[in-house]
C-alpha positions in Angstrom: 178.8 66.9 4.5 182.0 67.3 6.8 182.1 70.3 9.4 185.0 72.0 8.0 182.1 72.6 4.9 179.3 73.5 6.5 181.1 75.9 8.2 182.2 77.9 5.4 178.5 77.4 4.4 175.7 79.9 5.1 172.8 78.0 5.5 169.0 80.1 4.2 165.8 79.1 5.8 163.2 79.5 3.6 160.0 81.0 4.2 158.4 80.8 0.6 159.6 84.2 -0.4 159.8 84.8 -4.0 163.7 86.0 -3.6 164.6 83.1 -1.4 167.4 82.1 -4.2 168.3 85.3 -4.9 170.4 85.5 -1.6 172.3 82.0 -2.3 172.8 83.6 -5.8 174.4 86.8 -4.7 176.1 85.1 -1.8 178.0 82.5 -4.4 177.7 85.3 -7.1 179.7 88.5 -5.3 180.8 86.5 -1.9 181.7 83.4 -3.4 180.2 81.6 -0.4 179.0 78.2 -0.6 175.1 78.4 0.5 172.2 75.8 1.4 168.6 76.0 1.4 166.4 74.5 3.4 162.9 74.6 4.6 162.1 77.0 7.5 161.9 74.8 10.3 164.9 72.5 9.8 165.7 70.9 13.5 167.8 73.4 15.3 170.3 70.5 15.8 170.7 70.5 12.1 172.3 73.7 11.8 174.9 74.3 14.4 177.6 73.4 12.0 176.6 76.2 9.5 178.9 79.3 9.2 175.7 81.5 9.4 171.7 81.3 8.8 169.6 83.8 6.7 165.8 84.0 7.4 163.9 84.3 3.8 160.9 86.6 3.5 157.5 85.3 3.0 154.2 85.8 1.0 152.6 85.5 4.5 152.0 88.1 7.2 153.6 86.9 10.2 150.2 86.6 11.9 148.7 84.4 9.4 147.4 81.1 10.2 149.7 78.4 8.6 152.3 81.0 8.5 156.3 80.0 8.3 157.8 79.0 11.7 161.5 78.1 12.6 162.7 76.2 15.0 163.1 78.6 17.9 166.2 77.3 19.2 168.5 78.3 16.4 168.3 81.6 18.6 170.1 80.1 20.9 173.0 78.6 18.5 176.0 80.8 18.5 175.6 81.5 14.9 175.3 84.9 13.5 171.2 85.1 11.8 170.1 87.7 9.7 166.3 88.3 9.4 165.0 89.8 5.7 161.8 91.6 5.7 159.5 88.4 7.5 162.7 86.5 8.7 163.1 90.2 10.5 159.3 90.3 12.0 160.7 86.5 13.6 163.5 87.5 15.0 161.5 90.6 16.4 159.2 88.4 18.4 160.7 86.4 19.2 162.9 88.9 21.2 160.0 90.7 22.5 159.4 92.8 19.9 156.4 94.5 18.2 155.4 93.8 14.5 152.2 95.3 12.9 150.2 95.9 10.0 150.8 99.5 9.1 148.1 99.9 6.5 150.7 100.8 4.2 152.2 98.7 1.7 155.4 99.3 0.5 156.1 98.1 -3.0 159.3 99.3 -4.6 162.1 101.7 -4.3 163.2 103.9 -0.9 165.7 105.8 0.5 167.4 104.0 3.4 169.1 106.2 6.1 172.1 104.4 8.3 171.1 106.2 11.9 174.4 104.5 13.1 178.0 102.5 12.5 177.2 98.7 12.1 179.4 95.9 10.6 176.6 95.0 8.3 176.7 98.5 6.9 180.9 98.6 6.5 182.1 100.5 3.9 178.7 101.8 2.5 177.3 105.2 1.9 174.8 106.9 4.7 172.4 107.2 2.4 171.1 104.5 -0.1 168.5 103.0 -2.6 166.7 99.9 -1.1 163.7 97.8 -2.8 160.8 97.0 0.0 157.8 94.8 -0.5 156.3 94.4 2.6 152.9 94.7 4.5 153.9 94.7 8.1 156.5 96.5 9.9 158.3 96.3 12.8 157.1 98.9 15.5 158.9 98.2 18.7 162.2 97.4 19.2 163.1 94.2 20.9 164.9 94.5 24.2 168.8 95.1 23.6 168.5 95.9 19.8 169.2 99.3 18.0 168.2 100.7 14.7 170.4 101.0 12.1 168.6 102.5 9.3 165.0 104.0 8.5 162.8 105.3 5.5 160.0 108.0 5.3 157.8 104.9 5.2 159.6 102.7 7.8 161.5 103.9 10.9 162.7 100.6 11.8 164.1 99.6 8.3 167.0 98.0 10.3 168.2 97.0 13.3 171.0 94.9 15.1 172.4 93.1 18.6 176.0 92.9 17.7 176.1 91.4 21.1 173.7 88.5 20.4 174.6 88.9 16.6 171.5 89.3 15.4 170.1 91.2 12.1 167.4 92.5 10.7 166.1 94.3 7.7 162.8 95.1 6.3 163.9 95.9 2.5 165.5 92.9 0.0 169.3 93.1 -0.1 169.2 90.1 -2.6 167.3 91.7 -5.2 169.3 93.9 -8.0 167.5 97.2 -7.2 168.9 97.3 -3.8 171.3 99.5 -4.7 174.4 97.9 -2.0 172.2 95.2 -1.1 175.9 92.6 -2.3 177.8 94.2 -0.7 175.6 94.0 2.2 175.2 90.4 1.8 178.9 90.4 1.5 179.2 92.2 5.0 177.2 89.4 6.6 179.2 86.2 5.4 182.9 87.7 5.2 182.9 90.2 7.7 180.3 89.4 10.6 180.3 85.4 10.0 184.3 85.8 9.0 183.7 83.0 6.1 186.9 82.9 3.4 184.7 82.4 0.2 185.6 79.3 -1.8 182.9 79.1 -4.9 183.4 79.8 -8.8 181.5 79.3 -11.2 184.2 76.7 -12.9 183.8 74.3 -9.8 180.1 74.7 -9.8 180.2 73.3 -13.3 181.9 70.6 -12.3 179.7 69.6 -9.9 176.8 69.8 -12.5 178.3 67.5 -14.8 179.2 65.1 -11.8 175.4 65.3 -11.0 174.3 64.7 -14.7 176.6 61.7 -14.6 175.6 59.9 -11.1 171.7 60.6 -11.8 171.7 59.1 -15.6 173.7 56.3 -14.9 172.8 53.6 -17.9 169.9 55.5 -19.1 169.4 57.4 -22.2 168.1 61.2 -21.9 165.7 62.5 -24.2 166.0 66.8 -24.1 163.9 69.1 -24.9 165.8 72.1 -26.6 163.7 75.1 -27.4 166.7 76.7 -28.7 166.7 79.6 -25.7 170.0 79.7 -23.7 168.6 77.7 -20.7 167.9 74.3 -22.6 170.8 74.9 -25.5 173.3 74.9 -21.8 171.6 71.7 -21.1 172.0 70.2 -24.3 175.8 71.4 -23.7 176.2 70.5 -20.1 174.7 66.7 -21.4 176.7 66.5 -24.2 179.7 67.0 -21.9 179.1 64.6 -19.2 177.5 61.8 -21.1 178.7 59.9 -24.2 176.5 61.6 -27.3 174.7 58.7 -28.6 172.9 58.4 -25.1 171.5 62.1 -25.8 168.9 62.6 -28.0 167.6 66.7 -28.4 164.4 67.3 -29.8 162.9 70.7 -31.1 159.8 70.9 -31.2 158.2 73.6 -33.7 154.7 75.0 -31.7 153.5 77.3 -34.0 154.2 79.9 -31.5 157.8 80.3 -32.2 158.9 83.7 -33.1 159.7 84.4 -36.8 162.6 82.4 -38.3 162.9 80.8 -34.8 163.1 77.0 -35.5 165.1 77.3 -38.6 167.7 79.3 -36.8 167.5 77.1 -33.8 168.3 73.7 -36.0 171.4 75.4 -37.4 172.6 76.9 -34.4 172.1 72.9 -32.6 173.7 71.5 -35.1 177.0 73.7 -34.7 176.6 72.3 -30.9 177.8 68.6 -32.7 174.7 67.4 -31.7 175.0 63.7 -33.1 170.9 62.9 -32.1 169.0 66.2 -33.3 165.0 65.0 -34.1 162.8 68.2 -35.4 159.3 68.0 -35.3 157.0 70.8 -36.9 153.7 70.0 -35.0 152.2 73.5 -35.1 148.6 72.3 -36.1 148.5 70.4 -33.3 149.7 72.5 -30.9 147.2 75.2 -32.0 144.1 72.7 -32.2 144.6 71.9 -28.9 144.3 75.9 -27.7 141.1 76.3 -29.6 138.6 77.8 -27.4 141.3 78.4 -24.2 141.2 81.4 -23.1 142.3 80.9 -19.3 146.3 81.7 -19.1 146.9 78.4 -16.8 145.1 76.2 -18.7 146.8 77.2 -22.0 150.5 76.8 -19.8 149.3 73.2 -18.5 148.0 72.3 -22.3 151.3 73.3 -23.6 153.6 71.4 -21.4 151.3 68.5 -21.3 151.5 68.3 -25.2 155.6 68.9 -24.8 155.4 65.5 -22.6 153.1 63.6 -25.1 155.6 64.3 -27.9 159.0 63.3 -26.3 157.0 60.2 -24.9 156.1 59.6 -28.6 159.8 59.8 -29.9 160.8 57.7 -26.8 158.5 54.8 -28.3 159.4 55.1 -31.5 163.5 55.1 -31.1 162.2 52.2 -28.9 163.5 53.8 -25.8 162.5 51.9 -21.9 164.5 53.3 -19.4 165.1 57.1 -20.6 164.5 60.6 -19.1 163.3 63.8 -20.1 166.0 66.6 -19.3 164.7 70.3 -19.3 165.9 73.9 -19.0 164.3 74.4 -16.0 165.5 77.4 -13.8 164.9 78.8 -10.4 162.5 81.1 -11.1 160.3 78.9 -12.9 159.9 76.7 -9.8 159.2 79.7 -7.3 156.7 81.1 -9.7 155.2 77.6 -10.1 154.8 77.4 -5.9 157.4 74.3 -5.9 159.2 75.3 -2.3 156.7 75.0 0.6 155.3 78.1 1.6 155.8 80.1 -1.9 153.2 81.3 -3.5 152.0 80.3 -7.0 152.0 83.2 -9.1 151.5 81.5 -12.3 151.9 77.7 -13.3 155.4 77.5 -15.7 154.5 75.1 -18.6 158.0 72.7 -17.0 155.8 72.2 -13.7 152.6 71.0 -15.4 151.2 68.1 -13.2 152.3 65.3 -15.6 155.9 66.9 -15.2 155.6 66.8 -11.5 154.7 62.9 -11.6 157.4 62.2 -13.4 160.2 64.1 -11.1 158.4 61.8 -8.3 159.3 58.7 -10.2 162.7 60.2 -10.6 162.2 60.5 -14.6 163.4 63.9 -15.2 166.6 65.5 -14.8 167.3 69.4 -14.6 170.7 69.9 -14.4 170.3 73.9 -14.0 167.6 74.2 -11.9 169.3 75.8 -8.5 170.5 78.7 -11.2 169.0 82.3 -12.4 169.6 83.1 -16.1 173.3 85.2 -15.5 174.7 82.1 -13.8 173.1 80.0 -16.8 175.0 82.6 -18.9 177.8 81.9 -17.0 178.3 78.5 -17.3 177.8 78.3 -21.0 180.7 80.7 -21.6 182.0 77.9 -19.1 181.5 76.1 -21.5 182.5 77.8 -24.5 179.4 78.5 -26.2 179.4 81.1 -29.0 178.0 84.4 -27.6 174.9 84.8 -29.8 173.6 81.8 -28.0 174.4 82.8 -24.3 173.0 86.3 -24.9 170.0 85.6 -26.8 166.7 87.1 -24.9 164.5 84.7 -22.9 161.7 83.7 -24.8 158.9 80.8 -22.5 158.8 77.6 -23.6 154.9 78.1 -24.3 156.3 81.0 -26.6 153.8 83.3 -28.1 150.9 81.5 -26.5 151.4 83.6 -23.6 152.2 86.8 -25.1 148.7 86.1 -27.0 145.7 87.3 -24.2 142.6 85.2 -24.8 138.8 86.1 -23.7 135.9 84.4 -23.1 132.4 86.5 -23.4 132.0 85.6 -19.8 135.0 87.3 -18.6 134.8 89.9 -21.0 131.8 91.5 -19.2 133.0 90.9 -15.8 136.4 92.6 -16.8 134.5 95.4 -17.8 132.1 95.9 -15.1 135.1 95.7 -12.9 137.6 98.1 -15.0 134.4 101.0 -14.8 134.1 100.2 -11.0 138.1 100.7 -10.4 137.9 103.7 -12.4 135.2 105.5 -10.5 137.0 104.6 -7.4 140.2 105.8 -8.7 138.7 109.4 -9.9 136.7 109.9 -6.9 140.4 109.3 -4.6 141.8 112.1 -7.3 145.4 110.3 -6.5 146.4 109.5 -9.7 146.5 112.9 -10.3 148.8 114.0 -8.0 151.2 111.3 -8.3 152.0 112.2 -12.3 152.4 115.9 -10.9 154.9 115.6 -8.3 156.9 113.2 -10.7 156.8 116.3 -13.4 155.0 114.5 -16.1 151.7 116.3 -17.6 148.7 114.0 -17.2 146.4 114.1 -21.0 144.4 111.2 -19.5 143.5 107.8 -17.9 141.3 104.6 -18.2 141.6 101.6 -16.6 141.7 98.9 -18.9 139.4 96.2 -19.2 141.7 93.5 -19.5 143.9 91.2 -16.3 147.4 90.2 -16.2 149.6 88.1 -13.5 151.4 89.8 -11.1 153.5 89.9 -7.9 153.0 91.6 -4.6 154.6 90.3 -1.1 155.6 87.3 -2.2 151.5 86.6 -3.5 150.0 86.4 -6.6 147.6 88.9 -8.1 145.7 89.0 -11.1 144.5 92.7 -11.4 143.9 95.5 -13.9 146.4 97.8 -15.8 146.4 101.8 -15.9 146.5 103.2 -19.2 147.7 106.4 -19.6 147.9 109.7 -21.6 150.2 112.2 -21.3 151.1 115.6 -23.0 154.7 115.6 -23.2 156.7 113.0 -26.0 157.6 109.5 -24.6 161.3 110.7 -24.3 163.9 108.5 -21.9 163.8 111.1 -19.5 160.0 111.2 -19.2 159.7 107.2 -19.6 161.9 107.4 -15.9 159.7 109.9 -14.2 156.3 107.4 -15.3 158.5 104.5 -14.0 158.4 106.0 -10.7 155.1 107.0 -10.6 154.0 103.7 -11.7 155.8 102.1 -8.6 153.5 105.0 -6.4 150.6 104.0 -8.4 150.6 100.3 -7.9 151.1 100.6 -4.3 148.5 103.0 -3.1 145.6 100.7 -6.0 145.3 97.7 -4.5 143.0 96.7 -8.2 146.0 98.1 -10.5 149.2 96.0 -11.0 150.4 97.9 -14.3 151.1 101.0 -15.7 151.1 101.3 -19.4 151.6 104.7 -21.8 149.4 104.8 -24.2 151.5 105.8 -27.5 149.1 105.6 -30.4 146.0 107.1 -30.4 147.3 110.1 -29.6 143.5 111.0 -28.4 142.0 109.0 -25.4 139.7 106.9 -26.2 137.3 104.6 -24.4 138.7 101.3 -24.0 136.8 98.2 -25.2 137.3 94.5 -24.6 136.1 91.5 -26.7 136.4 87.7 -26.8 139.2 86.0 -28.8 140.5 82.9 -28.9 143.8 81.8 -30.3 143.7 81.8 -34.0 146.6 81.5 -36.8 146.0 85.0 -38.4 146.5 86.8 -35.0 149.2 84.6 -34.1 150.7 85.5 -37.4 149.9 89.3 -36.7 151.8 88.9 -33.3 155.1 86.7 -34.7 155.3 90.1 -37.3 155.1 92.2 -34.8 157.9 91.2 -32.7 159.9 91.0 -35.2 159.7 94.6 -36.2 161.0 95.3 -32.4 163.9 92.6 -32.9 164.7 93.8 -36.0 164.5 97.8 -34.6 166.2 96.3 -31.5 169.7 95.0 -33.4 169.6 98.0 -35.9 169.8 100.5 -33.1 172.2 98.6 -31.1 169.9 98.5 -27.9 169.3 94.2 -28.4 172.1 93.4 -25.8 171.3 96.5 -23.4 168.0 94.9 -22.7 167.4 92.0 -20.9 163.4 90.8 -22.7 161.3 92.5 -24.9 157.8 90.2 -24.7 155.3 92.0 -27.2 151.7 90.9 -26.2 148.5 91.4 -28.1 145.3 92.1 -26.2 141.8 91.6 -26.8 141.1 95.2 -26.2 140.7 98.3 -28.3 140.6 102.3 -28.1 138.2 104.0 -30.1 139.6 102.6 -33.6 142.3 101.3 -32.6 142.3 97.4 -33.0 144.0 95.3 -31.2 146.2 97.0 -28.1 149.6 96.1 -28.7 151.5 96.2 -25.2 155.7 96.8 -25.1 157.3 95.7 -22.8 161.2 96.0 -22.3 163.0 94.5 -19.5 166.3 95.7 -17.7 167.0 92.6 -15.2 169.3 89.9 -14.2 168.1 87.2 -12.5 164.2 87.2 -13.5 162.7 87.4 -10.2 163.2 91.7 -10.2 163.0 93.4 -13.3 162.7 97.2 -14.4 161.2 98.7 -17.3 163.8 99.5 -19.7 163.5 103.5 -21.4 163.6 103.4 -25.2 165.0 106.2 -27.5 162.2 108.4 -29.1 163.5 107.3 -32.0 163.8 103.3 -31.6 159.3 104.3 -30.6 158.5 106.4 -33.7 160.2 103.8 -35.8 158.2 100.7 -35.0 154.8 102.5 -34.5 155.3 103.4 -38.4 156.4 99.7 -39.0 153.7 98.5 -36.7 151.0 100.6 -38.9 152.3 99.0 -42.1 152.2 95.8 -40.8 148.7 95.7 -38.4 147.4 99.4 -39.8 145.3 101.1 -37.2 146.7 99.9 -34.3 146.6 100.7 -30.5 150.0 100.6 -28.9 150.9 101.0 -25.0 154.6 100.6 -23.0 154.1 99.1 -20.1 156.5 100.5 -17.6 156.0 98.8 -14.6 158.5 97.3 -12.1 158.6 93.7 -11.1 156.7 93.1 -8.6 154.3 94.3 -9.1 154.0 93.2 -12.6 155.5 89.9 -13.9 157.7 90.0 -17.1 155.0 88.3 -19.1 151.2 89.2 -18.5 150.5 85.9 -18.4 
C-alpha cells in the first residue's frame, strides 16, 4: 500500500471489542475515510504511515491476565490516537494514569457534560446522549491531560493532550445511540488528523467485485441464498463479476422458514436472472437431525453443518472439483462468533460452524461482504440496482426459526428453576426493582423472574442469564413502552443474573411462571411460523414493516398460570446489528395480534421484550 494511502487511512487497533467495526463503518459511512483493522499489537513500525490510530474497546478489564496489549511505541509516533472505553484505560497508563474497578457497571445510556472547548467536541452541543458499557473507569488523570466531559456515573468520561494529541473516551462514539458519536468520529479524522475523505460506497463496490474476481479465478462458486438481503447481494455481487454459468445458487428449504418464505424467495431469484437456481425442500431432514437438541449452540453448529453437507452433495452431483461455497456472511456474525482475537464469543453463528472454518483455511469459501454491517449491505444492492422489497426485507438467521424456537431438557429445566426462585428472592429482598419502575413513572402490578435463559451481551462478554417479567397497571401505550425501556437499561445493570426485561401482555393477572422440557417438533414449529406471520401481516397493514428494523417472535418452553406457551415480541429499532433498541408499538398494532394470536394458539401467554442491546442480543438464542 503506497504512503500517500495510508495516510489518508485511519488505521483501528483492535482489542476484541464487540463495536471494533462499527468505527471503520461510521468513519467510511459519515467521514468517508478509508480505515484498516488490525490486531492490537501490530509492530509500531507498521503504522507510522497511517493518518491516525483508534484503540478498540475490549471484553477484558485492563488488569486481566491475557488482556489486549499494543505496542507501546506507537505513543511515541507523531500520529494523533484516540483511546475508546479500554483503548482509553491504555493510553491512561501508560501516561501515568489511574484506572480502577468502580464496582459500578455502566450499561446503556448517559448524559455526557463537555467541562471544556476541545477539537474533538467542535461544533457539538454541551450536553449530550452517550451509550457506555464499561466496568472500569479512569480515576486519575495522567500527567498533562484534561477532562473534557463527565457523567453522574463517570467524572472522567473524557479527556485530551492536544499537545501530545492524545484522546480518550470511556463511552462508544461508534455505536448509533451515541447521540454525536459521527460526528465525533468525524472531528477525529477531518479535523484533528486533517484527512480529506475519499470513500463511497460506489468505489467500495468496485473493489468487491475486483475481489470476487481475483479470488475465484477458474473456479466455479456454489452459493448459498437464503433469500434475506445479505446472500440475495451476494448472489448479485457474483452474478456481476463472474460469467453466470460459473455460479450456481442454491436454496435450501429447512423447514424453519417463515410462512410462504421459500416460494417467494424462488420467484424473487429468479427475477435476479439467475441462469443456475437448484431448490431443495429438505425440511425432514433438517428437523430429524434437531430431534432431542435442546442446547442453542449445538442446534446453530447442526444447522450449518447440514447447510455444508447439502451444497457438498450438489457439488458431487453437477460433478463439480474445484468449486467454493460463497456465503452472506457479515461483520457481526463473525464478532459474535469470536473470529478476531481477543473478542468474545457470544454465540456461535451457524456460517462459523467448525466445518466452515476448515474450509476458509483451505481457502474454499468466499464472502464477498463480510467487512460490511447490514445498511452498507443495503447500500450496495441499491448499488446495484436491486428492487427495494429485497434490500429492505427484515433480517431473518440462516438457522431461521430454529432459533426463535427455545428448547429444554428436564435437566435444565430444574436447574433454571432453582435458579429463577433464587434470583428472585435476592431481587425482592434488594427491593430495587421497585424503585426503579417508580422514578421512571410506570405503576409496578408485578414481577417474576422467569425460569427460562437467553444470550446476551455485556462489556464486550457473553452472558447467558435470566429475563424479568413484568406487570404493570397502566396500558402498554408508546409512551409507557419508553419509560420501561429505560428502566430495563437500570434494571439490567444493577442484576448481574437478569439480561431482559419483558412486559407481560396477556395474562392480565400475574401468574407463577412454569418451565417444561420441549424439544423441536413440527406442530410447534408450525404454531411459531403462524405466529409470526400474524405480526408480518399486522406489521405491513399498519405501515410500521419498514419503521422497524427485526421483529424475531420466539416461543418458550415456559408458561403462566394457564397460559401455554410464552410467546416473547420482540421489535428492533437498529442499523448496524451490533446496538439495537426496542422498538414502541401502537396500542393498537398489540391488541390486534393478541386477538389474532388467541385465534390462532388460544390461551396463550405473550411478553414484549423491551430490552436494549447489549445487554440482550436481537435473538435469544
Amino acid at each position: 500500500m503506497s504512503s500517500e494511502l495510508k495516510g489518508e487511512s485511519i488505521v483501528i487497533l483492535d482489542n476484541g471489542g464487540q463495536f471494533t467495526h462499527l468505527i471503520a463503518n461510521s468513519l467510511r459511512r459519515f467521514s468517508q475515510v478509508r480505515t484498516e483493522i488490525r490486531v492490537a499489537d501490530t509492530p509500531a513500525e507498521e503504522l507510522e504511515e497511517y493518518g491516525g490510530i483508534i484503540l478498540s474497546g475490549s471484553p477484558y478489564s485492563i488488569y486481566e491476565e491475557d488482556s489486549p496489549q499494543v505496542d507501546n511505541k506507537i505513543f511515541n509516533l507523531p500520529v494523533p490516537i484516540l483511546g475508546l472505553c479500554y483503548g482509553m484505560h491504555q493510553i491512561a497508563l501508560h501516561y501515568g494514569g489511574k484506572v480502577k474497578r468502580t464496582g459500578r457497571k455502566e450499561y446503556g445510556y448517559a448524559r455526557l457534560k463537555v467541562r471544556t472547548r476541545d477539537p474533538i467536541f467542535k461544533g457539538l452541543p454541551r450536553s449530550q446522549r452517550v451509550w457506555m458499557s464499561h466496568g472500569d473507569s479512569v480515576t486519575s488523570l495522567p500527567e498533562g491531560f484534561r477532562v473534557i466531559g463527565s457523567t453522574s456515573g463517570c467524572p472522567i468520561a473524557a479527556f485530551s493532550d492536544p499537545v501530545r494529541r492524545r484522546w480518550g473516551l470511556q463511552f462508544h462514539p461508534e455505536v448509533e445511540d451515541t447521540r454525536w458519536g459521527d460526528d465525533i468520529l468525524f472531528n477525529f479524522a477531518r479535523v484533528i488528523c486533517g484527512l480529506e475523505g475519499r470513500w463511497t460506497v460506489e468505489n467500495f463496490t468496485d473493489m468487491i467485485l475486483k475481489n470476487i474476481r481475483e479470488e475465484v479465478g477458474e473456479k466455479e462458486v456454489l452459493s448459498l441464498v437464503s433469500g434475506g438481503v445479505d446472500s440475495t447481494v451476494v448472489a448479485a455481487l457474483l452474478l456481476r463479476a463472474l460469467p453466470p454459468e460459473k455460479v450456481y445458487s442454491i436454496h435450501i428449504n429447512t423447514g424453519l422458514m417463515r410462512k410462504n418464505e421459500s416460494e417467494e424467495v424462488i420467484v424473487a431469484l429468479k427475477a435476479l436472472g439467475i441462469k443456475n437456481l437448484i431448490y431443495r425442500d429438505r425440511s425432514d431432514l433438517f428437523l430429524k437431525r434437531l430431534e432431542g437438541v435442546h442446547d442453542p449452540e449445538e442446534k446453530r453448529k447442526i444447522i450449518g453443518e447440514l447447510f455444508v453437507e447439502l451444497v457438498e452433495e450438489e457439488a458431487r452431483r453437477l460433478n463439480l472439483e474445484d468449486w467454493l461455497l460463497a456465503q452472506g456472511t457479515l461483520y457481526p456474525d463473525t464478532i459474535e462468533s469470536g473470529a478476531t482475537k481477543y473478542s468474545d464469543v457470544i454465540k456461535t453463528h451457524h456460517n462459523r460452524v467448525n466445518i466452515i472454518l476448515r474450509m476458509i483455511e483451505e481457502g474454499r469459501v468466499i464472502e464477498p461482504v463480510h467487512e460490511l454491517y447490514k445498511a452498507e449491505v443495503r447500500e450496495v444492492g441499491r448499488a446495484l440496482g436491486l428492487p427495494e422489497e429485497i434490500v429492505e426485507r427484515h433480517p431473518f438467521p440462516g438457522p431461521g426459526l430454529g432459533i426463535r424456537y427455545l428448547c429444554l431438557s428436564e435437566e435444565k429445566a430444574e436447574e433454571y428453576w432453582r435458579e429463577a426462585h433464587r434470583a428472585e428472592e435476592g431481587i425482592r429482598e434488594g427491593g430495587r426493582v421497585e424503585d426503579i419502575f417508580y422514578s421512571h413513572k410506570v405503576r409496578l402490578k408485578g414481577y417474576r423472574v422467569l425460569p427460562i435463559k437467553s444470550v446476551g451481551v455485556k462489556g464486550d462478554a457473553r452472558s447467558y442469564d435470566l429475563p424479568l417479567a413484568v406487570w404493570i397497571e397502566d396500558a402498554p401505550t408508546v409512551r409507557m413502552q419508553r419509560r420501561m425501556k429505560l428502566a430495563a437499561t437500570e434494571i439490567t445493570g444493577v442484576l448481574p443474573e437478569i439480561n431482559r426485561v419483558v412486559l407481560i401482555l396477556s395474562p392480565d393477572e400475574i401468574g407463577e411462571p412454569e418451565n417444561y422440557p420441549v424439544y423441536i417438533k413440527r406442530e410447534r414449529v408450525e404454531l411459531l411460523r403462524e405466529l409470526d406471520w400474524v405480526v408480518t401481516e399486522n406489521l405491513k397493514s399498519m405501515n410500521l414493516y419498514r419503521r422497524i428494523w427485526q421483529f424475531p417472535t420466539i416461543i418458550t418452553p415456559v408458561r403462566i398460570g394457564e397460559s401455554d406457551p410464552l410467546i416473547v415480541l420482540r421489535p428492533i429499532k437498529s442499523k448496524r446489528a451490533m446496538t439495537a433498541e426496542s422498538y414502541p408499538l401502537p396500542l393498537r398494532f398489540l391488541r390486534k395480534v393478541l386477538k389474532s394470536f388467541e385465534r390462532v394458539g388460544g390461551r396463550i401467554a405473550v411478553g414484549l421484550d423491551l430490552t436494549s442491546k447489549p445487554p440482550g442480543t436481537i435473538e435469544w438464542e
